[in-house]
N, C-alpha and C positions, 0 to 999 in steps of 0.2 A: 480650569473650572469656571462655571458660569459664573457672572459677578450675582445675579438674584440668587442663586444657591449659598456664595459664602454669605452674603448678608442674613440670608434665612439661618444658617449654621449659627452662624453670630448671635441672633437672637434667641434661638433654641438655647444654644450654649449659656448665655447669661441668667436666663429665664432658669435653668435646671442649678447654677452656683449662687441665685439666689434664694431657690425652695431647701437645695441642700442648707446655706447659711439658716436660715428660718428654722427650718424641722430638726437641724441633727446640731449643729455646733450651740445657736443659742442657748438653747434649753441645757445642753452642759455646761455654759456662761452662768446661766442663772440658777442652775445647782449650785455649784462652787463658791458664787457670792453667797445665797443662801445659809452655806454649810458656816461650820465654827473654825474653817480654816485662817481667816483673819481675825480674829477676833483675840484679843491681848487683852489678859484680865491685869487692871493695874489700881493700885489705891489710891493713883493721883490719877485723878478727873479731869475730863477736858472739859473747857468753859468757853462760850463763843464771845463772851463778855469781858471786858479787861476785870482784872482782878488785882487786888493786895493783898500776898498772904507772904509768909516767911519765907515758902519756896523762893516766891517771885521777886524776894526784897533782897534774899541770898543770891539768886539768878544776875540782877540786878546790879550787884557791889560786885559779883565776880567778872561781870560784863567791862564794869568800870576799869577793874583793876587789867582787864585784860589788854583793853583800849591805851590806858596810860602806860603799859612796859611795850606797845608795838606805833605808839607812835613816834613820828620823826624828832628827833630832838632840836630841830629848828623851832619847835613850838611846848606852847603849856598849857594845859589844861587845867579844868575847875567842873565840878562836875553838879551837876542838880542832886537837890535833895530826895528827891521821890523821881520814879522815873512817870514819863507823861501816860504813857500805858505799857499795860504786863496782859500776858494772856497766857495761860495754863493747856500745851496742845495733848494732854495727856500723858500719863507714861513719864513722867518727870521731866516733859520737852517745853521750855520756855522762849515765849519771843517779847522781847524787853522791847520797847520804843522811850526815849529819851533824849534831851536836849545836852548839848556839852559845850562849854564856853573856851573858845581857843584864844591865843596870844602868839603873836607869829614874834618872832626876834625883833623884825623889824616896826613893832608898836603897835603894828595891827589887831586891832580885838576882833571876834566877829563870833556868832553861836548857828551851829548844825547842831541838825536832827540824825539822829542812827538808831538804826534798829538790829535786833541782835539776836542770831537763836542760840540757845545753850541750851544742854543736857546734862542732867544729871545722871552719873553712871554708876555710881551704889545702890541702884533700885531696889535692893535687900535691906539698907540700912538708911534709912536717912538721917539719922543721927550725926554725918560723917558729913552732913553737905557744908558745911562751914569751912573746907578746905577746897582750894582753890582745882589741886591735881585732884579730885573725885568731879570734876565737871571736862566737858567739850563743848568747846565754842564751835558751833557750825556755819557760823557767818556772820559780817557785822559789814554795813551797809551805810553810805551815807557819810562816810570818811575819807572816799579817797584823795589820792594829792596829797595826803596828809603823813 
């Protein structure tokens, strides 16, 4: 085959899988966003803003407690009283930021930062969030080695 003919092919060819991309696929891309296909009605709010409210302060103590039964027992913690930030990602999903004061066995003090996401999984009852098994920890950050 002539080399200017597959070049020419090659271009035609891109040129036609980008009018298809444009004319046929997008516009069903941005149907589908449009539509109420994602769309999760929940009575807890997302906030782009840190926040304190009872969730976040519950999220918070459960974060702690979670932190202190998984870490190494070479060390001790102590934990801050308020966490440094809380942010509410909706849908009763929290991401805790906080400071935690360690003690290694051998006299070391020293304080990290962790941050943490938890959910709340009684979405039906929140009444019920003061118990530690109605939440999932989905990650805590900023601990390890520890």
């Amino acid at each position: 085959m002539n080399p200017t003919l597959k070049i020419l092919l090659f271009i035609v060819s891109l040129i036609a899988l980008l009018l298809f991309q444009a004319k046929a696929v997008m516009p069903l891309v941005y149907d589908v966003i449009s539509s109420d296909i994602f769309l999760k009605n929940s009575p807890d709010e997302a906030d782009r803003m840190t926040v304190s409210t009872d969730m976040t302060n519950i999220a918070f103590q459960h974060c702690n407690t979670y932190i202190s039964d998984d870490i190494d027992s070479d060390f001790s913690v102590s934990f801050v009283e308020k966490p440094t930030n809380a942010w509410t990602m909706g849908d009763y999903q929290y991401i805790v930021n906080a400071d935690i004061d360690i003690k290694s066995t051998d006299g070391q003090n020293f304080t990290r930062s962790y941050v943490c996401r938890i959910e709340y999984n009684e979405k039906d009852d929140p009444s019920q969030s003061a118990e530690f098994k109605n939440w999932s920890i989905n990650g805590v950050s900023g601990l390890d080695n520890l």
